[in-house]
N, C-alpha and C positions, 0 to 999 in steps of 0.2 A: 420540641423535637426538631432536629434539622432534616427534615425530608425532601429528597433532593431524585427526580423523575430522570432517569436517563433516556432516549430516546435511541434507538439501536444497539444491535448485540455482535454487530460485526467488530473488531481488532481495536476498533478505537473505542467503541461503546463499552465493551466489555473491561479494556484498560482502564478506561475514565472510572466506571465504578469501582473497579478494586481499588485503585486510586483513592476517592471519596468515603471506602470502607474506612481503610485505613486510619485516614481523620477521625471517623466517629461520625458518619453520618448514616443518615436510614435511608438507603438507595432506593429504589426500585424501575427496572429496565423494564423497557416495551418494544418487543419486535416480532415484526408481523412474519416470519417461519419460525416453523414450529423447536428450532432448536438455534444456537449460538452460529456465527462463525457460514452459514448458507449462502451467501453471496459473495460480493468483492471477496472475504476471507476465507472462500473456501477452498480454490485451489492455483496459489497464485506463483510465481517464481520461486518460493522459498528461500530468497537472499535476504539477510540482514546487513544492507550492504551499505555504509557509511561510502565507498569507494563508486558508489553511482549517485551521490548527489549534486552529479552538474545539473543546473535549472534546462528547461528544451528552450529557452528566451534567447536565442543564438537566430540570428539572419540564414546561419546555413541551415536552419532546420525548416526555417519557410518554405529558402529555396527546394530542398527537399521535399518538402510536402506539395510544390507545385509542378515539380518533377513527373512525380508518383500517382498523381493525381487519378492515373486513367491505370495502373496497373494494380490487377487485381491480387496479385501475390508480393507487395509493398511491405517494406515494415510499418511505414507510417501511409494511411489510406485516408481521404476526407472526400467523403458524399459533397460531389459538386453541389450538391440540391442547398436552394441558400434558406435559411432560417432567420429569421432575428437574433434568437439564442446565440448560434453558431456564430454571427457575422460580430454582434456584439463583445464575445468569448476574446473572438481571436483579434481585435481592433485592441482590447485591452493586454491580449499578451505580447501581440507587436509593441505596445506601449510599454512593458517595462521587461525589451532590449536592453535599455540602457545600463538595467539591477541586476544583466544575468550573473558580472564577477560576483557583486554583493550578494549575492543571492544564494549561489552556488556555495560561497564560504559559511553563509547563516544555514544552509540545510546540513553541512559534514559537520559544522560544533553540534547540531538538533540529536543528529543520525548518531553520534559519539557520547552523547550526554543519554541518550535513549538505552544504550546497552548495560550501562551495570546496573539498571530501572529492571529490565527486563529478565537480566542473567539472573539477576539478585531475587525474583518473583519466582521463576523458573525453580530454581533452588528452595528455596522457602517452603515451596505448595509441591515440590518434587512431580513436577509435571516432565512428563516425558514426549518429548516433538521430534525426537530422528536430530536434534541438536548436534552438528558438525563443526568444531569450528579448526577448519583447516584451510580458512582463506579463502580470497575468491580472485581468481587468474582473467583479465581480461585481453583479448587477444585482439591482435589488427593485423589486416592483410595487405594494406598499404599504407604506403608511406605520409601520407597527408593526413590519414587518419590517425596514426601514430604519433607524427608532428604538434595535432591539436590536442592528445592526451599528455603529450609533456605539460604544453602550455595547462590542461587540466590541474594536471598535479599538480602545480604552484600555489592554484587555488584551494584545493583540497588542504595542503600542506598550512595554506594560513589558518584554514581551520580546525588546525589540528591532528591530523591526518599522514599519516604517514604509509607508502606505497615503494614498492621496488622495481627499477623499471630493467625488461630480461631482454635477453634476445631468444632468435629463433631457438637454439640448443638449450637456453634454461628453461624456454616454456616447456620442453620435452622433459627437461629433467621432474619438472614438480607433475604434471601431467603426461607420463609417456604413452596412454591411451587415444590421445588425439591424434586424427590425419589432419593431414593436410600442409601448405604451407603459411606461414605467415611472416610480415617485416619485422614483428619486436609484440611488447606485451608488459602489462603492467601487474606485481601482483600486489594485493591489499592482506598479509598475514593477519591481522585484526579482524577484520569480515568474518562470517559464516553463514551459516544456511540453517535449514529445518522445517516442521510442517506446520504451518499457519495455523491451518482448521484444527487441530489436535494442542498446541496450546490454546489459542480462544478457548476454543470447548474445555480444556484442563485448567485454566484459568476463572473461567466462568464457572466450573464448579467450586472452584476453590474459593470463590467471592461468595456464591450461596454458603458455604459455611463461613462467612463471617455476617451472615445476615442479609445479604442481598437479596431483593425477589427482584422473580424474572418471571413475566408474564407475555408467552408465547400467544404464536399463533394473533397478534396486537396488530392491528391496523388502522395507525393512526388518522385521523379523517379532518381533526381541528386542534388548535393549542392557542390558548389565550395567559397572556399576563395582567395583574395590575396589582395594586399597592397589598392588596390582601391575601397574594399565592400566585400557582398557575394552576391550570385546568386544562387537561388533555383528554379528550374525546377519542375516541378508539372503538373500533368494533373487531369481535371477539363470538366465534359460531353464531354471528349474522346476526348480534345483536350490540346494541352500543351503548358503552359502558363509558365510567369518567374516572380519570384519576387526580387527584388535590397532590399539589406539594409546596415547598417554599420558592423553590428552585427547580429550570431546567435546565438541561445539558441536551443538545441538539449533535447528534452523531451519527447521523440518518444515511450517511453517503450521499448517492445521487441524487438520494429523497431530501435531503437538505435545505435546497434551494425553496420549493414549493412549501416547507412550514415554515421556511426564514418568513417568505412573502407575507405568509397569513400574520406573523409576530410585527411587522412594519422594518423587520431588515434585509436586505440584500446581499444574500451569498451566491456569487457567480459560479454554481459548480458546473461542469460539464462532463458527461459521460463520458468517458472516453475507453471503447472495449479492447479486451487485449483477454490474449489466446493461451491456452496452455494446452500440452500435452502430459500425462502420467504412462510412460513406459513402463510394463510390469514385466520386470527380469523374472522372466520364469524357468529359465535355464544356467548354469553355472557357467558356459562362455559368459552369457550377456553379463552375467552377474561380474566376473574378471574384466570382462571389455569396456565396463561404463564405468567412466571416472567419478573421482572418489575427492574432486576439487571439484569446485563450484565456476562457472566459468560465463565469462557476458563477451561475445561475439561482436564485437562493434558496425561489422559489415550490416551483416543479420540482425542488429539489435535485439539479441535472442541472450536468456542466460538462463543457467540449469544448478538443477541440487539432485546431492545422491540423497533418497530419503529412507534409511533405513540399509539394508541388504538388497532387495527385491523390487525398489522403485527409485526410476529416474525422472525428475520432472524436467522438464523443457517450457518455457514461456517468452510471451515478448508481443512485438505488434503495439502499433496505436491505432485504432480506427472509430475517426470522428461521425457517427453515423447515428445519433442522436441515442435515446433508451430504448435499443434494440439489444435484447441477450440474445439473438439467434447465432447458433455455431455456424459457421460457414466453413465447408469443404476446404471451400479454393483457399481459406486462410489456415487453416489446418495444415492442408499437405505441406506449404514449405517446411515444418517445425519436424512433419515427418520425414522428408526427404535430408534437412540437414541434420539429423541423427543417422540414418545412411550413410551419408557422407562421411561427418566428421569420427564416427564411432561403426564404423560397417561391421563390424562380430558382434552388434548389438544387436539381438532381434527386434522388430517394431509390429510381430502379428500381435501385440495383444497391447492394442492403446489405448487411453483413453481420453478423450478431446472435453475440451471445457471452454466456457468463454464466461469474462466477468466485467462490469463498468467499475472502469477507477474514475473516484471524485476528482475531479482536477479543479483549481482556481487558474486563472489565467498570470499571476506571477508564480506557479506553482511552489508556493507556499502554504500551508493551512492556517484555517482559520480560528484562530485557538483567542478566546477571549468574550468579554461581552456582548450584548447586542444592544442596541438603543433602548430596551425597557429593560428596567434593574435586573432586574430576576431571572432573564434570558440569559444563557451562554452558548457557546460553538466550539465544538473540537469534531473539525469536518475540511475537508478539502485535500487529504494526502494525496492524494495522485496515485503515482507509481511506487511511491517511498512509503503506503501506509503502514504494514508491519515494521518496516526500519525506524521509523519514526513516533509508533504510537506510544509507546513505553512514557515518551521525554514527554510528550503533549498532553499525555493524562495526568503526569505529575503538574505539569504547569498550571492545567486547568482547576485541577483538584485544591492546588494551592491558591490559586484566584480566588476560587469559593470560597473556601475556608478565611481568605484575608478580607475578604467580602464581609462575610459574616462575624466576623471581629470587630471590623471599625464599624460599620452602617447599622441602624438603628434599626432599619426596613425590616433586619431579618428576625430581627429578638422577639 
């Protein structure tokens, strides 16, 4: 039998195994809540947005981040307090400045190869996510910020990508619900939006009917390789249990790092938490007044999805502040006060605030591939791109293993 242990059930864990269904392998996922999709994937931006994979490997994002450093309502915030982690993290993502063109180009082929993975699943297992695809409109309010989105798009466009660039009266025309003013504005017709946590979860059901188990409520505690399997230790109502397989697939998110260690590999992930809000249109202005386009604020580094009738989400924020999920007030209100703003016949009395850690590598790339012992694999480190991206990277992985287990003797 080819039994093959995945290790998390958030967007990438849960892809990875439909993925490895697929093939003909015998899955089985271990995740420590008690259902799919409860962390990073449960209430995130809702963009499947190929048109936001510039890398942050940009010098003006340093500067920015040393700017900000002391304001508390920042889109990007980092805890002066210095760590090894941290100091380490960001030494190596100042180090590959140099890969942000190449980088940026390899995330919009990833982000574009990722969609007809995912539409194609979506369809198949008729899983319903509030699925929108009506583009996603990126706005600037000034001019420099604008400037460097041209210069974006060329990159985008190498990687296949194609975007239209508006001015002030088009952005009105495709969004006439927005205030305010701005210098110009990109939109991405390809792009769309949807709800994270309701495919996972519809996806993950639809992998247990092709055989997958999924064993909740998993806290993994140990993971070993060697020539004859691997062995994952877990504890499960506070007692601890073991699971045997051929193979692992590590897709733990932030927990990543910490079972990379114990395996003898090095995955630099870092937490990095980021905000959301769930507007619930409970009245028919709000329900007319919130747009019905998907949109990323550049200023703000804020972007939103309509999710349904009845729900607006708002997300965004980077804040370096090790594995803390606490919500924070002061980080909240701007995401409520720039729905005010930009959408004011919105009402905002009935919100609801979240906060989650995205995996980040310091080339913000993931890590989709082997580890130093045969049997180990990785498909972990998406960042901010994970739902845009998991689609492509569980196919990739999926076919590792499967070419793994073809040519190498290890595994027969």
């Amino acid at each position: 039998m080819k039994r093959i242990a995945v290790l998390g059930a958030g967007i990438t864990g849960v892809t990875t195994a439909y993925a490895l269904a697929l093939r003909g392998f015998d899955v089985t996922v271990l995740e420590r809540h008690r259902y799919a999709a409860m962390d990073t994937s449960f209430a995130n931006g809702g963009q499947l947005s190929a048109s936001n994979a510039e890398v942050w490997n940009h010098s003006s994002t340093v500067l920015k981040g040393i700017r900000w450093m002391f304001t508390a309502d920042a889109p990007l915030l980092i805890n002066p307090m210095p760590s090894w982690h941290k100091l380490c993290w960001f030494m190596e993502f100042m180090a590959n400045i140099p890969r942000y063109e190449s980088n940026t180009v390899a995330t919009a082929r990833l982000a574009i190869e990722a969609r007809k993975h995912l539409f194609s699943w979506a369809e198949a297992e008729q899983i319903d996510f509030d699925h929108k695809k009506e583009g996603i409109l990126h706005i600037y309010r000034k001019k420099e910020s604008f400037d460097h989105a041209v210069r974006v798009s060329k990159l985008l466009a190498e990687g296949g990508l194609a975007r239209r660039q508006l001015s002030p009266s088009e952005i009105r025309e495709i969004e006439p619900t927005l205030a305010g003013k701005y210098h110009g504005g990109f939109f991405t017709e390809s792009d769309s939006t949807g709800d994270i946590h309701k495919f996972t979860h519809g996806l993950a059901a639809a992998a247990k009917k092709r055989g997958v188990k999924f064993i909740y409520g998993a806290e993994v505690v140990r993971a070993d390789a060697s020539e004859q399997g691997v062995k994952i230790a877990f504890t499960s109502d506070g007692k601890e249990e073991q699971l045997q397989a051929d193979a692992m697939v590590v897709c733990a998110g932030v927990g990543s790092r910490n079972i990379a260690k114990t395996l003898g590999d090095r995955i630099n992930v870092y937490p990095v938490k980021g905000y959301s809000i769930t507007v619930n249109l409970t009245d028919e202005l709000s329900q007319k007044s919130a747009p019905h386009v998907s949109l990323l604020d550049d200023e703000t580094k804020l972007v939103t999805s309509r999710l349904g009738l009845d729900r607006f989400r708002v997300a965004g924020t980077a804040e370096f502040n090790g594995v803390n999920r606490n919500i924070r007030m002061d980080r909240i209100k701007p995401l409520v006060d720039w729905v005010n703003q930009c959408f004011p016949n919105v009402s905002t009395r009935s919100v609801i605030p979240w906060a989650g850690l995205r995996p980040m590598l310091p080339s913000m790339l993931p890590k989709v591939g082997k580890g130093i012992r045969q049997r180990v694999f990785y498909n972990t480190g998406h960042g901010h791109l994970g739902w845009t991206l998991s689609a492509a990277t569980a196919e990739l992985i999926a076919e590792a293993i499967d070419s793994a287990w073809t040519s190498e003797k290890i595994y027969r």
